[in-house]
C-alpha positions as CSV (number, residue, x, y, z in Angstrom):
1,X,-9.2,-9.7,-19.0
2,X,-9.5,-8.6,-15.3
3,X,-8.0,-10.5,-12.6
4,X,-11.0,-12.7,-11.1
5,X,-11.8,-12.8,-7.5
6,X,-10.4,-15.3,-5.3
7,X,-13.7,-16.9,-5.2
8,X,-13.9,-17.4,-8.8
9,X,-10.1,-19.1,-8.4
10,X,-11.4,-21.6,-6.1
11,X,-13.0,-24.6,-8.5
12,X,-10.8,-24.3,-11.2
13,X,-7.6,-25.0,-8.1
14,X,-9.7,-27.7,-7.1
15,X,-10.4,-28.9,-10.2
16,X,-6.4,-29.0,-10.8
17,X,-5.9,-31.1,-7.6
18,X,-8.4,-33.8,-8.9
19,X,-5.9,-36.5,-9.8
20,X,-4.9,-36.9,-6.4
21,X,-1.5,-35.9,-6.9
22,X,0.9,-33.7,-4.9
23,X,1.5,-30.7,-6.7
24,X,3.3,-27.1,-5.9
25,X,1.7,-24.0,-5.3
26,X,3.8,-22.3,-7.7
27,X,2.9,-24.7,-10.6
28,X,-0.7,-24.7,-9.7
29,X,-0.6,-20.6,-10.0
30,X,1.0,-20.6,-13.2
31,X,-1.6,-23.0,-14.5
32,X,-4.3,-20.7,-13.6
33,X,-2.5,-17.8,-14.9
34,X,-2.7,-19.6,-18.5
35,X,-6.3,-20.8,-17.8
36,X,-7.9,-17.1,-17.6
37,X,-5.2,-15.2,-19.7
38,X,-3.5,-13.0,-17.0
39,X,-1.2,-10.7,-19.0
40,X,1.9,-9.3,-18.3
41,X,0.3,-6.1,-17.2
42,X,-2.0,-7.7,-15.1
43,X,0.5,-9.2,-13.1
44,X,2.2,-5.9,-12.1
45,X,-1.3,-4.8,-10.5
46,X,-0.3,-4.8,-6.8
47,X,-2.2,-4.4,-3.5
48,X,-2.8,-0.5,-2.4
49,X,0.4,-1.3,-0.2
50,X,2.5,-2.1,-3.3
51,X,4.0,-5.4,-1.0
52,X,2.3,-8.3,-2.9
53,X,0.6,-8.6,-7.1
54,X,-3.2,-8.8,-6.6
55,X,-3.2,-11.7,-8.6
56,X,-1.0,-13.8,-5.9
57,X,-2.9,-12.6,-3.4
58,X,-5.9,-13.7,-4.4
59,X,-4.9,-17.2,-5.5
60,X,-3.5,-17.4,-2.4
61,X,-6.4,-16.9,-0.8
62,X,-8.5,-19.1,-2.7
63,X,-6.1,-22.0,-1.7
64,X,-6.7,-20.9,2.1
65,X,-10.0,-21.3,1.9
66,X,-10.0,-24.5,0.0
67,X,-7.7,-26.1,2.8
68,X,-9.5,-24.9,5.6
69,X,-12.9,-26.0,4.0
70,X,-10.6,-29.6,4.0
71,X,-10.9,-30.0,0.5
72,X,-7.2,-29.6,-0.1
73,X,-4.3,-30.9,2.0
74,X,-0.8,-29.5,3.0
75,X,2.0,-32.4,2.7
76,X,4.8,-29.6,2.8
77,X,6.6,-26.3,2.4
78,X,4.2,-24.8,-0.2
79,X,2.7,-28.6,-1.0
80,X,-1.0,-29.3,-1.9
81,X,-2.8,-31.8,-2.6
82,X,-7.1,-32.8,-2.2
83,X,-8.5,-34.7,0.2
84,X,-11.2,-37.2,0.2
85,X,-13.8,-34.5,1.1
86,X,-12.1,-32.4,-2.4
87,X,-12.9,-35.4,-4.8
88,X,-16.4,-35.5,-3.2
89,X,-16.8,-31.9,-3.8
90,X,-15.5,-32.5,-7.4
91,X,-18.1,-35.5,-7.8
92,X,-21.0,-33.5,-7.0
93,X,-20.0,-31.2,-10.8
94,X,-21.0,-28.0,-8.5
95,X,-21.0,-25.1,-11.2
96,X,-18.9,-23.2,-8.8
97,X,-17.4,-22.6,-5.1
98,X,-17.4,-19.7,-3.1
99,X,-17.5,-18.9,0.7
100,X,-21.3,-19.7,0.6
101,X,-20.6,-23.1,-0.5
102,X,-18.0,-23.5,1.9
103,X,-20.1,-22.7,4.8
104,X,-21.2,-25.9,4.4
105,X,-18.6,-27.4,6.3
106,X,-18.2,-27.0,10.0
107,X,-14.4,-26.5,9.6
108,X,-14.9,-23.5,7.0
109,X,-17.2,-21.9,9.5
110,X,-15.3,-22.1,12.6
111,X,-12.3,-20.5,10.3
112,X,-15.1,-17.2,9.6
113,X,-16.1,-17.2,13.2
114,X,-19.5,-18.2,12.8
115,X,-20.9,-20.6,15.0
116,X,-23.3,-23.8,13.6
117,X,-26.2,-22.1,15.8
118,X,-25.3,-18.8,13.5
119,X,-25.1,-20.8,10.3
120,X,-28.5,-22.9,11.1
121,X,-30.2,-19.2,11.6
122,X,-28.7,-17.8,7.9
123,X,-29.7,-21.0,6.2
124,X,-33.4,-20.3,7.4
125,X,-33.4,-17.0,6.5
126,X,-32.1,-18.2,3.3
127,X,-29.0,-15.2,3.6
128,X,-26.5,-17.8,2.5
129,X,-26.7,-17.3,-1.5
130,X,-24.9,-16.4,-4.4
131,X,-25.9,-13.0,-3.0
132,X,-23.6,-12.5,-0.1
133,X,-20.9,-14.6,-2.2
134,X,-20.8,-11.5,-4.7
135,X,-20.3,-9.0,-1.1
136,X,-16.7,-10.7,-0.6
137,X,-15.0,-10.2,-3.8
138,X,-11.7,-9.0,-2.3
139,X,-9.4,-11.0,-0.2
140,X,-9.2,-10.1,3.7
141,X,-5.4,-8.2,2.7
142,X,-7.2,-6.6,-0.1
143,X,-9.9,-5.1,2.0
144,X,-7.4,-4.4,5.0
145,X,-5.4,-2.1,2.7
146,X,-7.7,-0.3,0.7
147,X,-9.4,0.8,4.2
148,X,-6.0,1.6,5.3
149,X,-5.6,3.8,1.9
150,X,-9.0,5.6,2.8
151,X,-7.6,6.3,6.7
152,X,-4.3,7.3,4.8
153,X,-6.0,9.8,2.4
154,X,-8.6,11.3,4.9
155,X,-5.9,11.9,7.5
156,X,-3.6,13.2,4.9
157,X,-6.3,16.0,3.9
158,X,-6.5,16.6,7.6
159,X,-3.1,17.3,8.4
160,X,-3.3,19.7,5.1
161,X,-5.8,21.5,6.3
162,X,-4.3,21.7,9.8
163,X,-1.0,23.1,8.1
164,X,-3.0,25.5,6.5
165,X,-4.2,27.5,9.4
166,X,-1.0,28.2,10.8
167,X,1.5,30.7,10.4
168,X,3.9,30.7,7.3
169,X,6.8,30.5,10.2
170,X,5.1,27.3,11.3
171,X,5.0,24.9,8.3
172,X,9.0,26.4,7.5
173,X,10.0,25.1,11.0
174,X,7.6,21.8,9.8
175,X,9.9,21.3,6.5
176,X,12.7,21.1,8.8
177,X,11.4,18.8,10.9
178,X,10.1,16.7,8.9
179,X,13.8,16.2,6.6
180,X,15.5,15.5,10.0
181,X,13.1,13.1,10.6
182,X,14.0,11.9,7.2
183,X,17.6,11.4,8.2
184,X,19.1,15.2,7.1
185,X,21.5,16.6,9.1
186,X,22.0,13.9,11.8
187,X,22.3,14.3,15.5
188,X,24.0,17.9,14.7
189,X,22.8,20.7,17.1
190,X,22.9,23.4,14.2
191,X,21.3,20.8,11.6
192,X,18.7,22.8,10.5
193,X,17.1,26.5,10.4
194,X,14.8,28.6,9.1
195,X,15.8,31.6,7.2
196,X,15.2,35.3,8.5
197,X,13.1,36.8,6.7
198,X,15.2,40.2,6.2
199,X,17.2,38.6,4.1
200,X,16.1,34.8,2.9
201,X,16.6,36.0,-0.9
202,X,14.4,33.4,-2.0
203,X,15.5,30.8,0.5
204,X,13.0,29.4,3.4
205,X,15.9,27.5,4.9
206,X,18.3,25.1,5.0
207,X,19.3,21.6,6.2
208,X,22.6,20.0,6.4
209,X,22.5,16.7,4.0
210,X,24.4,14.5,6.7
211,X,25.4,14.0,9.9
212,X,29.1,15.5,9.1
213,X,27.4,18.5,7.4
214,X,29.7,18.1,4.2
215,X,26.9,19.8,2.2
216,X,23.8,22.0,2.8
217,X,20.3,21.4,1.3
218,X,18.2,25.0,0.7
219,X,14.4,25.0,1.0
220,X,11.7,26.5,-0.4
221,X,8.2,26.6,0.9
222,X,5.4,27.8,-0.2
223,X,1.8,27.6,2.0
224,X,-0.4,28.5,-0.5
225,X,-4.3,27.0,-1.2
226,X,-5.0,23.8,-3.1
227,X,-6.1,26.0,-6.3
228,X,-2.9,28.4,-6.5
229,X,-0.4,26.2,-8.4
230,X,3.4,26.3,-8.3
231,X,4.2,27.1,-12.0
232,X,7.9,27.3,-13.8
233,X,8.4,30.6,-13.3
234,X,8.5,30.0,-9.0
235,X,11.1,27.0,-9.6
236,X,13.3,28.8,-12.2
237,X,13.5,31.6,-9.3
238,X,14.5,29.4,-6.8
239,X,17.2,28.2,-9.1
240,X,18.4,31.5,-9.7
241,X,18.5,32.1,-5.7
242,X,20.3,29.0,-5.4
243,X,23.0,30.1,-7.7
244,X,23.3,33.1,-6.1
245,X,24.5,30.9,-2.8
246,X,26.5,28.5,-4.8
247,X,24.4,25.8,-4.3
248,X,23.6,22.8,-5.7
249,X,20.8,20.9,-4.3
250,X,17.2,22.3,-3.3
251,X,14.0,21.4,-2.0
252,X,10.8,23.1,-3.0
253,X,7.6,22.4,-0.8
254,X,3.6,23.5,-1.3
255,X,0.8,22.5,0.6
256,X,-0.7,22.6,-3.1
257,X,0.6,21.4,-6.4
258,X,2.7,22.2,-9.5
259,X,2.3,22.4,-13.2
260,X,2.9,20.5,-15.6
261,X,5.8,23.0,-16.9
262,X,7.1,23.3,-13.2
263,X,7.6,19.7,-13.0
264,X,9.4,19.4,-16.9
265,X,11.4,22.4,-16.0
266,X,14.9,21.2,-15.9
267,X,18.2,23.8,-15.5
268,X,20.5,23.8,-17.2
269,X,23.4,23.9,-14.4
270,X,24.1,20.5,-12.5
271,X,21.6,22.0,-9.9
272,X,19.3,19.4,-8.5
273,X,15.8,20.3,-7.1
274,X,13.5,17.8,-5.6
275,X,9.7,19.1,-5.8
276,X,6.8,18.1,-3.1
277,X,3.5,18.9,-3.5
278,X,1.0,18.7,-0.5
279,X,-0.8,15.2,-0.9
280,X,3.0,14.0,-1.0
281,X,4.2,16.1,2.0
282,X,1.2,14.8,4.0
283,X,2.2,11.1,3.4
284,X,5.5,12.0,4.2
285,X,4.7,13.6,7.7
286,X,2.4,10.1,8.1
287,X,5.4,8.1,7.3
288,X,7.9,9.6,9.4
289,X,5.6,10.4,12.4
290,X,5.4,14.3,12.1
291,X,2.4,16.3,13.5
292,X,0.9,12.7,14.1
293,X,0.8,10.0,16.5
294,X,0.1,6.2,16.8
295,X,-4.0,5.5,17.4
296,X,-4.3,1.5,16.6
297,X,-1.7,-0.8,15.6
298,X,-2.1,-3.8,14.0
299,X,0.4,-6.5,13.3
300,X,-0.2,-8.7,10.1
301,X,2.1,-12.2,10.9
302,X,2.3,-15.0,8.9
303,X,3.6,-18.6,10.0
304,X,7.5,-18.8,9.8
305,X,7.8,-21.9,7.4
306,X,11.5,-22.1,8.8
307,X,10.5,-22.8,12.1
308,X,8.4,-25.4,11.3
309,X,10.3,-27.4,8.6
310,X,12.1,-29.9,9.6
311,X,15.8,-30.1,8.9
């Protein structure tokens, strides 16, 4: 089955806290991982960032908002157990919590930012329902990443189509920008350069792999529009002109894409060739700060358990 939402996490944790015993977070997750059958599979489902499993996240989120609603209580290092108000909860048999029910409390709501003179004014215009619960189905993480992945993707097609309009010379002298930034060729004055074009012979340019320049990387690039593919016989050229340098390792970059027999293509000498297509060259220059520039930054911190514990 799909992983649930946090919401739908939050009775059932509550529900494992009711005989007022201390308990583990990590137990308590596993339990709900048995109680609504979360595969194998499922738990390899990460976050668009790839840094947490969506189904930790969102548990872990449903036992945020239980403990800041006061229903549950933190004894320790990763320690739960409910609270007074949490048995209430329990006693009441509601058919199920979610932030609408939690807006109940005056805790919950100073947590959201909403004010009681807020909350008053949304419980006489009758917005707090199982309406606006359904709305916030994703976590705060969850919907701070995949609105980071659309600013990602958006500016990616951007820097594309920037990329595009310039000259061939241009996005050669990008490639070799962007590998130093990478780490190729080191501090070295001569650590990179574009190939004339009298006499490339199939070669764009070349980067030295490390700071000592102990051996050379030769490049391949190819500006050419999102609908003209890269097919086998472009890469088996560029394994030819590498041979014809004695060269081993080669990059080939287009701003569009390859085919399927481009990417199985495999020589037969111990020649290595790394392919990038453009949506990966675009997150590349993102990643390493080429043709871009900070706008916003935002830190995400979390509280340093260390600090706090006691030794």
């Amino acid at each position: 089955m799909a992983i649930p939402s946090f919401q739908v996490f939050m009775l059932p944790m509550l529900q494992l806290f009711q005989d007022g015993k201390a308990y583990e977070m990590a137990e308590i997750m596993d339990k709900l991982v048995k109680q609504f059958n979360i595969s194998e599979e499922d738990k390899k489902i990460r976050l668009p960032s790839g840094k947490q499993p969506v189904y930790k996240n969102r548990i872990g989120w449903a036992r945020t908002y239980l403990y800041r609603a006061g229903l549950i209580e933190r004894l320790d290092r990763g320690v739960y157990r409910i609270t007074e108000r949490g048995l209430e909860v329990l006693r009441e048999k509601p058919s199920r919590i979610d932030i609408n029910y939690l807006m109940q409390f005056s805790e919950f709501r100073e947590f959201k930012g909403i004010r009681n003179k807020e909350a008053s004014q949304l419980e006489a215009n009758n917005n707090i329902d199982s309406k606006d619960s359904e709305q916030e189905q994703e976590t705060p993480i969850e919907i701070l990443d995949k609105t980071y992945q659309i600013i990602k993707e958006q500016l990616a097609k951007e820097i594309l189509e920037r990329v595009m309009k310039k000259s061939p010379d241009f996005f050669e002298k990008l490639i070799i920008d962007l590998l130093q930034a990478m780490g190729y060729g080191g501090s070295l004055e001569d650590a990179g350069s574009v190939t004339k074009k009298t006499a490339d012979e199939g070669i764009d340019g070349t980067i030295k792999e490390d700071k000592l320049g102990l051996d050379v990387v030769y490049i391949q690039a190819k500006r050419w529009n999102a609908d003209r593919l890269v097919g086998r016989p472009e890469i088996q050229k560029f394994v030819g002109a590498l041979a014809g340098y004695g060269a081993k390792k080669g990059i080939f970059v287009t701003t569009s894409d390859f085919t399927r027999e481009a990417r199985d293509y495999i020589p037969r000498t111990d020649t290595k060739i790394v392919l990038i297509n453009g949506q990966m060259l675009a997150n590349l220059m993102i990643e390493y700060n080429v043709g871009v520039s900070v706008d916003i930054k935002y830190e995400i911190k979390k509280i340093d358990n260390d600090y706090f514990d006691e030794e």
